[in-house]
N, CA and C atoms as a LAMMPS dump frame, in Angstrom:
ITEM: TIMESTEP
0
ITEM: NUMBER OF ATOMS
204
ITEM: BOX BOUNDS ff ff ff
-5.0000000000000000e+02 5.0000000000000000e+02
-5.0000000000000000e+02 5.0000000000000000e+02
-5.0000000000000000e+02 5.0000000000000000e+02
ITEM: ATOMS id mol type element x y z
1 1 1 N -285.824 -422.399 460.872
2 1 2 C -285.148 -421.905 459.696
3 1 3 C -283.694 -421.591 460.043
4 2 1 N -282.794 -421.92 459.133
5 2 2 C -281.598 -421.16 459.337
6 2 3 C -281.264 -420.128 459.175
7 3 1 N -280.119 -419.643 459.981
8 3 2 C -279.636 -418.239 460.066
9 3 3 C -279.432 -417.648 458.534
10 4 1 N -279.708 -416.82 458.163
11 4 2 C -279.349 -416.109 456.931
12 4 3 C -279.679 -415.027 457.114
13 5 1 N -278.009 -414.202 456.457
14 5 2 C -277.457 -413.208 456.981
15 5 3 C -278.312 -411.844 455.886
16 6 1 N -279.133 -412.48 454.889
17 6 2 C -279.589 -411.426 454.285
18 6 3 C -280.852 -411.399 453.872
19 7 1 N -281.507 -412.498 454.976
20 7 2 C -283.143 -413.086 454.67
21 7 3 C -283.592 -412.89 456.309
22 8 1 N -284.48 -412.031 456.347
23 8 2 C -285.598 -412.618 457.603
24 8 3 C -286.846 -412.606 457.56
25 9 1 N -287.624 -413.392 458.651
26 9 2 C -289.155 -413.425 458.704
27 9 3 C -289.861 -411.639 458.983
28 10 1 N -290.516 -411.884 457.776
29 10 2 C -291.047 -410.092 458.051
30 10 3 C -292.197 -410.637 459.472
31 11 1 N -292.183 -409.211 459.989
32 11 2 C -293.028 -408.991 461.254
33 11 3 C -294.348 -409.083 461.123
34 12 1 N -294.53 -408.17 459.973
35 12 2 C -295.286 -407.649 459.83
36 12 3 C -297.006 -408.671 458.926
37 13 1 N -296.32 -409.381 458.21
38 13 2 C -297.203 -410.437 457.205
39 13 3 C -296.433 -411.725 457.407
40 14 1 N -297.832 -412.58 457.976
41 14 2 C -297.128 -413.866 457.947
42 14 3 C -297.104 -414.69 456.343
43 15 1 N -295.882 -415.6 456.622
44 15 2 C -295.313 -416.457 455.57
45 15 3 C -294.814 -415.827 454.686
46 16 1 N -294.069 -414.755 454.828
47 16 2 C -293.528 -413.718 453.887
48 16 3 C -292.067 -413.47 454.755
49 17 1 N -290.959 -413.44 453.646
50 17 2 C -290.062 -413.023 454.168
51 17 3 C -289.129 -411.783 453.611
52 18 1 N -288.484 -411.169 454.194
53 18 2 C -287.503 -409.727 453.53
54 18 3 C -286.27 -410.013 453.097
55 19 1 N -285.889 -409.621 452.064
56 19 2 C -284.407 -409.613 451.724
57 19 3 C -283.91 -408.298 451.371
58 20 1 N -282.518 -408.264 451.708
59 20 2 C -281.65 -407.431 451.889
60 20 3 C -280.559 -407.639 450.677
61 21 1 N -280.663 -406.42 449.997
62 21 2 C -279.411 -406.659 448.614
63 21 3 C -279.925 -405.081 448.004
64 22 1 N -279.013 -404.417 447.575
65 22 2 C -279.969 -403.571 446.949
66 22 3 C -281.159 -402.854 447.09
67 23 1 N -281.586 -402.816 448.344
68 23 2 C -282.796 -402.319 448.868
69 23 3 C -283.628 -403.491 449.196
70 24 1 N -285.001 -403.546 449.475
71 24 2 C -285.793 -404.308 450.112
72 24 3 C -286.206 -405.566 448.994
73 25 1 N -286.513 -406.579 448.968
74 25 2 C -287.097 -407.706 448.001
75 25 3 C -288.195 -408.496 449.352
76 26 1 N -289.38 -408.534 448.543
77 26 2 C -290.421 -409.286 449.441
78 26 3 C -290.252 -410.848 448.994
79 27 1 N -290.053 -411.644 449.925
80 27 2 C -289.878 -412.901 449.573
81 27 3 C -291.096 -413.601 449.755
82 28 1 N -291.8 -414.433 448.816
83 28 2 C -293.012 -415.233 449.186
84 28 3 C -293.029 -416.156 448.886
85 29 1 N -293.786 -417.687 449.231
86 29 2 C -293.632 -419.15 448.4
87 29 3 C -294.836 -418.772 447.435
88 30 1 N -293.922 -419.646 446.535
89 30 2 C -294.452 -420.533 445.095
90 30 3 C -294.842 -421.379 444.497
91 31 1 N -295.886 -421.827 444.042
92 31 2 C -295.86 -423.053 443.455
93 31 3 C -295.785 -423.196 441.683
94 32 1 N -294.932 -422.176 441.572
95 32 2 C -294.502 -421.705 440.387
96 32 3 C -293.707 -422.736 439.471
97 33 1 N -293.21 -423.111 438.597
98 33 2 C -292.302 -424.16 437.552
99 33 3 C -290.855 -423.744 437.66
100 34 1 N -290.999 -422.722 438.204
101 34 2 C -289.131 -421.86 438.268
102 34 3 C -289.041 -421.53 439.737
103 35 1 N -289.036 -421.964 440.637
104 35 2 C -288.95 -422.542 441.957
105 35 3 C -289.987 -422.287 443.063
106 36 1 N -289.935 -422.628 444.432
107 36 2 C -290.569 -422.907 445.58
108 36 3 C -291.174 -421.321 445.974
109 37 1 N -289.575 -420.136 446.009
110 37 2 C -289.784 -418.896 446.178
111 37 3 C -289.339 -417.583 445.12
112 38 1 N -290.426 -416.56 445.357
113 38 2 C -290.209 -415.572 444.756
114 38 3 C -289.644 -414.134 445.463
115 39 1 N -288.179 -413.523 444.722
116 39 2 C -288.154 -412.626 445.486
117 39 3 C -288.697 -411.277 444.618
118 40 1 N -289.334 -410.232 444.897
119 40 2 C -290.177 -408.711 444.274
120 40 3 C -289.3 -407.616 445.037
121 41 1 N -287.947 -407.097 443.934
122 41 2 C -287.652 -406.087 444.819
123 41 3 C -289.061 -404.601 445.024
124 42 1 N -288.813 -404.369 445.617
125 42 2 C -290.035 -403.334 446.332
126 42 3 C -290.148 -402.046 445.051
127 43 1 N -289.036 -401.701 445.393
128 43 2 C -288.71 -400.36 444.076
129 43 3 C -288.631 -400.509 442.793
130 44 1 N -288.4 -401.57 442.404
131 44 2 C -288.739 -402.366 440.75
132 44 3 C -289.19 -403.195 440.994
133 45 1 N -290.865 -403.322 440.75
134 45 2 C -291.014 -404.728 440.865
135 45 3 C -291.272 -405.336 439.792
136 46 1 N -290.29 -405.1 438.281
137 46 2 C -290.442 -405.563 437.178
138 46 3 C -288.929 -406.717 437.69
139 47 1 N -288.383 -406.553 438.755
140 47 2 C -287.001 -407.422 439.256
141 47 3 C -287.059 -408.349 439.974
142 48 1 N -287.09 -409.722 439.543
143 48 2 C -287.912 -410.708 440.165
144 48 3 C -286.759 -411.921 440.229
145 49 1 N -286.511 -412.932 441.333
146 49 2 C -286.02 -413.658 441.387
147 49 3 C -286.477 -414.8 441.89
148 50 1 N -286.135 -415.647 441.329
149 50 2 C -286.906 -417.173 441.887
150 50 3 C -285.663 -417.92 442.281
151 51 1 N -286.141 -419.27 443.162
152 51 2 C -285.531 -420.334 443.941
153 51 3 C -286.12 -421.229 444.806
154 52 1 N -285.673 -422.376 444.691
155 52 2 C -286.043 -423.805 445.124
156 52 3 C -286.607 -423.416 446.54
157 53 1 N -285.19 -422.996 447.381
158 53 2 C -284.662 -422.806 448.561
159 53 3 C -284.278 -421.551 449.504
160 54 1 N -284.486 -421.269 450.393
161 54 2 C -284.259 -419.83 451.133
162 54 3 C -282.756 -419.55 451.075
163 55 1 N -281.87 -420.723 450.923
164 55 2 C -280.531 -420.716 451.346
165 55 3 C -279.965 -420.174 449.85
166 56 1 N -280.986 -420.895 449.022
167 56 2 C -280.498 -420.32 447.245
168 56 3 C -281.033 -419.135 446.798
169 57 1 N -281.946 -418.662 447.609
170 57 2 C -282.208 -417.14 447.412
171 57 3 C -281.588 -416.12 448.03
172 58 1 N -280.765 -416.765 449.495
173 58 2 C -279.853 -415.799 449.464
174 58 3 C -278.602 -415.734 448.754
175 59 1 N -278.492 -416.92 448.593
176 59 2 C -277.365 -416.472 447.481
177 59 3 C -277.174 -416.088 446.656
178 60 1 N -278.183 -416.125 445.888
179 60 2 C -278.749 -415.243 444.308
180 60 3 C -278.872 -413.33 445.082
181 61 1 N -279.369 -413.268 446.045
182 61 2 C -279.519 -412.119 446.414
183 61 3 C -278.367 -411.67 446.929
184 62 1 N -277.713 -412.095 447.389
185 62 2 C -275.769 -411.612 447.502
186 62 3 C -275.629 -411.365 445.966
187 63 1 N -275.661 -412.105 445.229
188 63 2 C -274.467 -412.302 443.6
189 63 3 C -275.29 -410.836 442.855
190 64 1 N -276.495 -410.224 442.654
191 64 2 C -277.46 -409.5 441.833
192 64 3 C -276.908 -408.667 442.262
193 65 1 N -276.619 -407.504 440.995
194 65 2 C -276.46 -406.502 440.823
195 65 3 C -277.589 -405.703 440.247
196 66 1 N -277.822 -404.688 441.167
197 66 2 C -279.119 -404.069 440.361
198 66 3 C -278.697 -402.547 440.158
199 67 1 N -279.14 -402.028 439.05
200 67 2 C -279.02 -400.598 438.362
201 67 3 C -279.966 -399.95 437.906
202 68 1 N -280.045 -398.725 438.569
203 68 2 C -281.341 -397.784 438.009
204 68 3 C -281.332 -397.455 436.984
């Protein structure tokens, strides 16, 4: 996998990965119609982001602004 500065392999559960933006987002694959992966921030998990690609989920997870 490539380096990405705001995605890594969690330790803890395999095929799951963490993102960093706003607090924690659990990243998991999909075989969903609205892309490959899903990100669940931890503390809202009504805040959900999808993507093809790990490289396009971090970038969606840089650009999101989230508000309590």
């Amino acid at each position: 996998m490539k380096s990405l500065s705001n995605i890594e392999k969690s330790k803890f559960c395999k095929n799951e990965y963490i993102g960093y933006k706003d607090g924690v987002w659990r990243i998991l694959r999909s075989n969903s119609s609205y892309g490959n992966w899903r990100a669940t921030n931890t503390t809202n998990p009504n805040l959900q982001l999808w993507a093809w690609t790990l490289e396009e989920m971090s970038k969606k997870l840089e650009s999101c602004a989230y508000e309590e």
